[in-house]
C-alpha positions in Angstrom: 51.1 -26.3 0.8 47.8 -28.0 1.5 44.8 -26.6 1.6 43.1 -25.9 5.2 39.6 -27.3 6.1 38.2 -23.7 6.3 35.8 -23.5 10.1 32.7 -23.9 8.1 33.8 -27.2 6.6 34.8 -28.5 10.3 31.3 -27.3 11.8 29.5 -29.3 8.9 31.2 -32.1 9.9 30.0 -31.7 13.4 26.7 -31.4 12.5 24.1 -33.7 13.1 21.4 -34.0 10.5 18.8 -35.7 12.3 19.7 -34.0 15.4 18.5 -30.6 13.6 15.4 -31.8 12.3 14.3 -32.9 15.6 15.2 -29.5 16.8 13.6 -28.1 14.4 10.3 -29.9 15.0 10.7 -29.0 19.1 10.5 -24.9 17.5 7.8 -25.8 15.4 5.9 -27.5 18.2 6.3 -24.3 20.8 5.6 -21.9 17.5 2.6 -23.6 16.7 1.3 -23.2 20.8 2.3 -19.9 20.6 0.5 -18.9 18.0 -2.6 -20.1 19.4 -2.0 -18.7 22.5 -2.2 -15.3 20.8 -5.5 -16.3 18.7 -7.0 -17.4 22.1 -6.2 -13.9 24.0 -7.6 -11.9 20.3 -10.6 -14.0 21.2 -10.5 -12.6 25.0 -9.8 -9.4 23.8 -12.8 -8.9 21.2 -15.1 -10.3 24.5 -13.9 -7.2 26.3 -14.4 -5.1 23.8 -17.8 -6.2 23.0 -18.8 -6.0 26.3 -17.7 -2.3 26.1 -19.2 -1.2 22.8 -21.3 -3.3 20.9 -19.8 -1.3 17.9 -16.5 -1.7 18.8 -13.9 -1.2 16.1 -11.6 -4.4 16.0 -8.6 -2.8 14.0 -6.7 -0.4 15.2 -3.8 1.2 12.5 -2.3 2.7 15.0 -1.6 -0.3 17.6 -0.6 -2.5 14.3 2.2 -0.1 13.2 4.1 0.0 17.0 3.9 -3.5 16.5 5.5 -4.1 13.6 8.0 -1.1 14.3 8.5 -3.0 17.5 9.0 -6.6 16.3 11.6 -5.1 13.7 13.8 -3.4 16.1 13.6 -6.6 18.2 14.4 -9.1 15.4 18.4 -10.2 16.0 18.1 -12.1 12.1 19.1 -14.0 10.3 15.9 -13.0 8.8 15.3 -9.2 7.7 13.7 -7.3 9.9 10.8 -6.5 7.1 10.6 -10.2 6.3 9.9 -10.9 10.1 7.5 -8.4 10.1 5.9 -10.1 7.1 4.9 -12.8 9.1 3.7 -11.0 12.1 1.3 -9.1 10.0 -0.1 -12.5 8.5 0.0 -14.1 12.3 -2.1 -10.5 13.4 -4.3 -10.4 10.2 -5.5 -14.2 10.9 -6.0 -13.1 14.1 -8.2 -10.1 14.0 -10.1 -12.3 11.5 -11.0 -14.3 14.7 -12.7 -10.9 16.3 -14.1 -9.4 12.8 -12.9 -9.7 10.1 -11.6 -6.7 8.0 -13.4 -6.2 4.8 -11.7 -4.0 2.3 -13.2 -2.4 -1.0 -10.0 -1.4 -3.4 -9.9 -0.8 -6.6 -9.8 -3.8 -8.9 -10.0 -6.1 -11.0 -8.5 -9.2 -9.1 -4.7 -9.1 -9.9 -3.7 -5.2 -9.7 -1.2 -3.9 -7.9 -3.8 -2.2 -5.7 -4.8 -5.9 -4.2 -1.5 -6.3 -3.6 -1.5 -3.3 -1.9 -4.5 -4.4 0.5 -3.0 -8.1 1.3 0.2 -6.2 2.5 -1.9 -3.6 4.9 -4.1 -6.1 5.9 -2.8 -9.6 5.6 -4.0 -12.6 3.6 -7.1 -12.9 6.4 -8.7 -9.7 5.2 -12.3 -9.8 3.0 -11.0 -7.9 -0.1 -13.5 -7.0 -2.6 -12.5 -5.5 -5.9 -14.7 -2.2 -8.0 -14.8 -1.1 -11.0 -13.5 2.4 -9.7 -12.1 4.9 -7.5 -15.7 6.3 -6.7 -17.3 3.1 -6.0 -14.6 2.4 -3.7 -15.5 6.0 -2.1 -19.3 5.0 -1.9 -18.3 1.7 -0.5 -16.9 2.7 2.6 -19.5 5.3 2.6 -22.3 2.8 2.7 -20.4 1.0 5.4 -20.6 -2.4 2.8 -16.3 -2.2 3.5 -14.5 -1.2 6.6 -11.9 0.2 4.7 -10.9 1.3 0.8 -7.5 0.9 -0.7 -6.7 3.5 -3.3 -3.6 4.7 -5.1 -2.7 8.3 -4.8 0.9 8.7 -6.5 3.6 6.9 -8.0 7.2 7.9 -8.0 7.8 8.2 -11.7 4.0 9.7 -13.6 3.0 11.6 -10.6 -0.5 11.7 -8.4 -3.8 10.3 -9.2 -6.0 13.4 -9.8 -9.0 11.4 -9.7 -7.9 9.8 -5.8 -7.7 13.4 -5.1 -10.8 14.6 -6.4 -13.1 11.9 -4.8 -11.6 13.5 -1.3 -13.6 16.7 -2.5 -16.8 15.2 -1.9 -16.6 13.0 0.9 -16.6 13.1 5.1 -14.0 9.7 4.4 -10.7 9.8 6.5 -7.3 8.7 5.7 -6.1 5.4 7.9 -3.0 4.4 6.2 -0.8 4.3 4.1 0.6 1.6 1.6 4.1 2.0 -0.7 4.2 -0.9 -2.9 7.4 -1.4 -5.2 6.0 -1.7 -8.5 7.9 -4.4 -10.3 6.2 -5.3 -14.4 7.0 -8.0 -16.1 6.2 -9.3 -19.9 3.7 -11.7 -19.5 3.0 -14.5 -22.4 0.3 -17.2 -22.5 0.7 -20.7 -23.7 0.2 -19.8 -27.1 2.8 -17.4 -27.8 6.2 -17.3 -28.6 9.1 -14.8 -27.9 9.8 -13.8 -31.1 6.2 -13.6 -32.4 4.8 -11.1 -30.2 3.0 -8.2 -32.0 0.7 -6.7 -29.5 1.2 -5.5 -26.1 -1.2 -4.6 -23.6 -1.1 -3.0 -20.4 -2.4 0.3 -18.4 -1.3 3.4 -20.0 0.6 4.0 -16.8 2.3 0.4 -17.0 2.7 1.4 -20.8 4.8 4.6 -20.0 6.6 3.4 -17.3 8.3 0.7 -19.6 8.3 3.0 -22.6 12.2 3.0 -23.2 12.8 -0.8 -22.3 9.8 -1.6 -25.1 11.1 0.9 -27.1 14.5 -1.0 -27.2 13.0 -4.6 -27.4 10.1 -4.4 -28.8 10.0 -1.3 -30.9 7.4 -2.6 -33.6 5.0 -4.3 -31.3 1.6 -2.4 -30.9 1.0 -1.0 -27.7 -2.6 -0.9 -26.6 -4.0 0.5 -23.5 -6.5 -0.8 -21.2 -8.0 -0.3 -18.1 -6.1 -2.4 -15.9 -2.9 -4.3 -16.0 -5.2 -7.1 -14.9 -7.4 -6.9 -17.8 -4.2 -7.0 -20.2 -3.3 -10.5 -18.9 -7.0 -11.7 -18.9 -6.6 -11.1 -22.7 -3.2 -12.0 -23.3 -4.2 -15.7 -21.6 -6.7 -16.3 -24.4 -5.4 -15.1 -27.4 -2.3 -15.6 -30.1 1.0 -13.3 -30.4 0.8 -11.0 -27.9 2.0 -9.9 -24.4 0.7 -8.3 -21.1 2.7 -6.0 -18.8 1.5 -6.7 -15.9 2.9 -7.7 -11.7 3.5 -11.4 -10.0 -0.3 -11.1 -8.5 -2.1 -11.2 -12.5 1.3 -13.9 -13.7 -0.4 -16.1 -11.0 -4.4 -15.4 -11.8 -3.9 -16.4 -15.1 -1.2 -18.9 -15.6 1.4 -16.6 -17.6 4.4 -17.2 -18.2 7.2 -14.2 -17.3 9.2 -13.7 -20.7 11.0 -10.6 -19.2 11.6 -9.9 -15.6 11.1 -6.3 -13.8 11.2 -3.9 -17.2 10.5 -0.8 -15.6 12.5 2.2 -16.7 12.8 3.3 -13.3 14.2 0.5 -10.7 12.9 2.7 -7.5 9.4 2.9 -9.5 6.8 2.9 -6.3 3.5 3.5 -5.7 1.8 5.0 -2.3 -2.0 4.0 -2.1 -4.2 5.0 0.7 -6.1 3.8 3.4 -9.4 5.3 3.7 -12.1 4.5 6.9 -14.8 6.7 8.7 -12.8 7.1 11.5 -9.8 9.2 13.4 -6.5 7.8 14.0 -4.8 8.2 17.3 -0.9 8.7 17.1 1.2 6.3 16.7 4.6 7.9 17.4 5.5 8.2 13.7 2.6 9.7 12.1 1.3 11.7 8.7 -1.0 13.9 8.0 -3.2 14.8 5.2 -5.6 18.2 4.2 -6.6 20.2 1.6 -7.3 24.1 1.7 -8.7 26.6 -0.7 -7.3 30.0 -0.9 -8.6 33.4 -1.3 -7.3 34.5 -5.4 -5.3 37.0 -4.1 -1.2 37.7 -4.5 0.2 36.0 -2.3 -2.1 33.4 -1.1 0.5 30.3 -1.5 2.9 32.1 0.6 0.7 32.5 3.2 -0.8 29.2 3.1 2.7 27.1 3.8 4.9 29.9 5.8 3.1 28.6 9.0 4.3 25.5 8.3 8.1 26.5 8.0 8.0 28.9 11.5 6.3 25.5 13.2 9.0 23.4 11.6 6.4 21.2 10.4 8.3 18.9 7.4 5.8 19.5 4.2 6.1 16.4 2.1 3.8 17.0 -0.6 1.9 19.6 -1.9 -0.2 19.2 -5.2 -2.8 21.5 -6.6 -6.2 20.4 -8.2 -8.9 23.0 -9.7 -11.5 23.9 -7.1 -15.5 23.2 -8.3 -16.2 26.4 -6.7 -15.2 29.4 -9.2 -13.1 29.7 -12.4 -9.1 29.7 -12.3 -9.4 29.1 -8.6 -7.5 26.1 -6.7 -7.1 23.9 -3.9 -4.3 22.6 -2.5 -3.6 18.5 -0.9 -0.5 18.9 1.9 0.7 16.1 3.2 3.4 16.7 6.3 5.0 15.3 9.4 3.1 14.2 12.5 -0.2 14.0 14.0 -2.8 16.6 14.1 -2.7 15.9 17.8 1.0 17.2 18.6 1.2 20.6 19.7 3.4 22.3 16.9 1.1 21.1 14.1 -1.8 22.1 16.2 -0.2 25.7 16.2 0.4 25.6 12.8 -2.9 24.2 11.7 -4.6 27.2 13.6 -2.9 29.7 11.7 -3.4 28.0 8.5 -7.4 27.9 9.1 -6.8 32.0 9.8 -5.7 32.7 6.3 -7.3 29.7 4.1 -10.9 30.4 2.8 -11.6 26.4 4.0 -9.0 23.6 6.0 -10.0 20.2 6.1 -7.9 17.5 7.7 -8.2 14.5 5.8 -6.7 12.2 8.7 -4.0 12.0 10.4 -2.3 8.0 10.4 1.2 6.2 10.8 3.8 6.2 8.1 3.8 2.8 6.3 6.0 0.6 7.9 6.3 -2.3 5.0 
C-alpha cells in the first residue's frame, strides 16, 4: 500500500511563494495606512477635547478596556485573542502618546516585575519612571509629577502587600486599574559564572520564598541572600563571580544574563495583581471592580454586620483583608474588594447600608477588571 499525499502536502504544492510575499506586502501596505488613519483621528480627537477643557484627561480606563474586550471577541485567529489584543494596546498606547503622553510613577528599579506591570496597562509609549518606594509612588501622583502609579497589592502564593494597603490610609488617591501579571523567575548567571560553581543567590525575599522548594532541591547549599528588588539581585550577579539572581525576562534583558534555569517557581499559577492608582473616578465599563475600606465599631458582631449587606445585595465579595487601624489599640479596618461599579444600583444599596453600620466607608475607586 502506498502512502497518500496527505491535503496539506497537495496545498503546499499549490502554493506560490512569491505570490504570498507579495500578498503579504499588499496587507502590510493597507496596515500601515490604517494605522495612521487612526493616529491622525487621536490627533482630531485631543483637538476636540482641548477645545472643551483645557485640562482634559486623555486616557480614559474605561474606554481602553471595551476596546480590548471588544477586539478579542471580534478576533476570528489564527492569533489568540489576548495576543491580538497585545497589539492593539501598543497601536492605542502610541497613539494616546500623540495627544499626551501617559506618565507613570511605579515602583522600581528598572527591571521589576512592576515595570512590566506598567508597559502591559499602558503600552511601550507610556513615560514610566521608577521610585525607590511604595510611598514615593503615592506622593508622586499626589504631586501630579505622574498621571498614574503602578503598585502591587497581592500575589497568589505569599499574600497582600500590607504596605500597598497602608499608604491607601493616608491618601485622597483612587484606584484606576488593575494589572495581573504571571510571575515567571528564572536563575539568572553572568558571564563569569558557571553552573556548577554557583554559591550565592540573590533575589527579593518574596522571589526567595516563592522558589524555596525548587532551590531547596537544586541548590540546597547555595547561600540565599535577600535584597530589595529582584532587579538589584541581577545588577549584582552581572558584576561579580559564582553566583546567581532570581529574577524575570525584563532584569535577563537589562543586564545581559544568561537564563540557567527556566520558570522555577514552586507554584506554576504564581501571579501578581498590582494597581492602578490616579486622582480621578472611573466611569463603568460594563465589567467593573470595586475597592474600599471601613473601620468598625469594637463591638460583637461588627464583621457580621459589615459584609451581610453585601450577601442580601448579591454583591460577589472577592477579597477582604484586615490591617490595624492608627486610630486606637486592637482596633481594625477592613480592604473589600467586590463585583461592579459603585454606580449600579445594587451596590449603591448595599454601600448605603454599609456606611449605616461602619464607624467610616471610603470607596477607593471603582475601575474595570483587567483584561490582559
Amino acid at each position: 500500500m502506498t502512502d497518500q499525499p496527505s491535503s496539506f502536502d497537495n496545498n503546499d504544492q499549490g502554493v506560490d511563494l512569491g505570490a504570498l510575499r507579495d500578498r503579504i506586502d499588499t496587507l502590510d501596505q493597507r496596515i500601515l495606512d490604517l494605522i495612521s488613519e487612526r493616529a491622525a483621528c487621536a490627533q482630531q480627537v485631543a483637538h476636540v477635547k482641548l477645545a472643551e477643557d483645557p485640562e482634559a484627561v486623555f486616557y480614559r480606563p474605561e474606554r481602553e478596556a471595551q476596546v480590548l474586550k471588544r477586539i478579542m471577541a471580534l478576533n476570528k485567529g489564527p492569533l489568540a485573542g489576548e495576543e491580538m489584543a497585545r497589539l492593539f494596546r501598543e497601536i492605542m498606547s502610541a497613539c494616546l502618546a500623540l495627544e499626551k503622553p501617559v506618565r507613570a510613577a511605579y515602583l522600581g528599579p528598572e527591571g521589576t516585575f512592576t515595570q512590566q506591570a506598567a508597559l502591559k496597562h499602558f503600552g511601550d509609549s507610556a513615560v514610566c519612571k521608577p521610585l525607590p518606594a511604595i510611598d514615593e509612588v503615592f506622593r508622586e501622583v499626589e504631586a501630579g509629577a505622574a498621571n498614574y502609579g503602578v503598585v502591587p497589592v497581592e500575589n497568589s502564593t505569599e499574600g497582600v502587600v500590607n504596605h500597598t494597603l497602608d499608604s491607601f490610609m493616608d491618601t485622597s488617591l483612587r484606584i484606576c486599574g488593575e494589572v495581573v501579571l504571571r510571575i515567571h523567575h528564572h536563575l539568572l548567571v553572568g558571564s563569569n559564572t558557571r553552573r556548577d560553581k554557583v554559591s550565592r543567590i540573590y533575589s527579593h525575599s518574596q522571589s526567595l520564598a516563592q522558589c524555596r522548594k525548587w532551590l531547596d532541591a537544586h541548590y540546597p547549599h547555595a547561600e540565599r541572600v535577600a535584597v530589595s528588588s529582584n532587579a538589584e539581585a541581577a545588577r549584582r550577579v552581572k558584576s561579580e563571580w559564582h553566583t546567581a539572581a532570581i529574577a524575570g525576562d525584563m532584569a535577563a534583558r537589562l543586564y545581559g544574563l544568561e537564563r540557567l534555569e527556566e520558570k522555577i517557581e514552586d507554584m506554576p499559577d504564581n501571579s501578581t495583581r498590582f494597581l492602578i492608582i490616579g486622582n480621578h473616578d472611573v466611569p463603568p465599563s460594563g465589567e467593573d471592580k470595586t475597592s474600599l475600606v471601613a473601620s468598625m465599631r469594637n463591638q460583637p458582631g461588627a464583621l457580621h454586620d459589615l459584609l451581610e449587606p453585601f450577601h442580601r445585595h448579591k454583591v460577589d465579595m472577592t477579597r477582604l483583608e484586615s490591617r490595624p487601624s492608627r486610630h486606637g489599640l486592637w482596633n481594625y479596618v477592613f480592604f473589600i474588594d467586590f463585583k461592579g461599579h459603585q454606580e449600579e444600583p445594587r451596590v449603591q444599596a448595599a454601600l448605603e447600608e454599609v456606611r449605616l453600620r461602619a464607624a467610616d466607608v471610603r470607596v477607593l475607586g471603582s475601575y474595570p477588571v483587567g483584561v490582559l
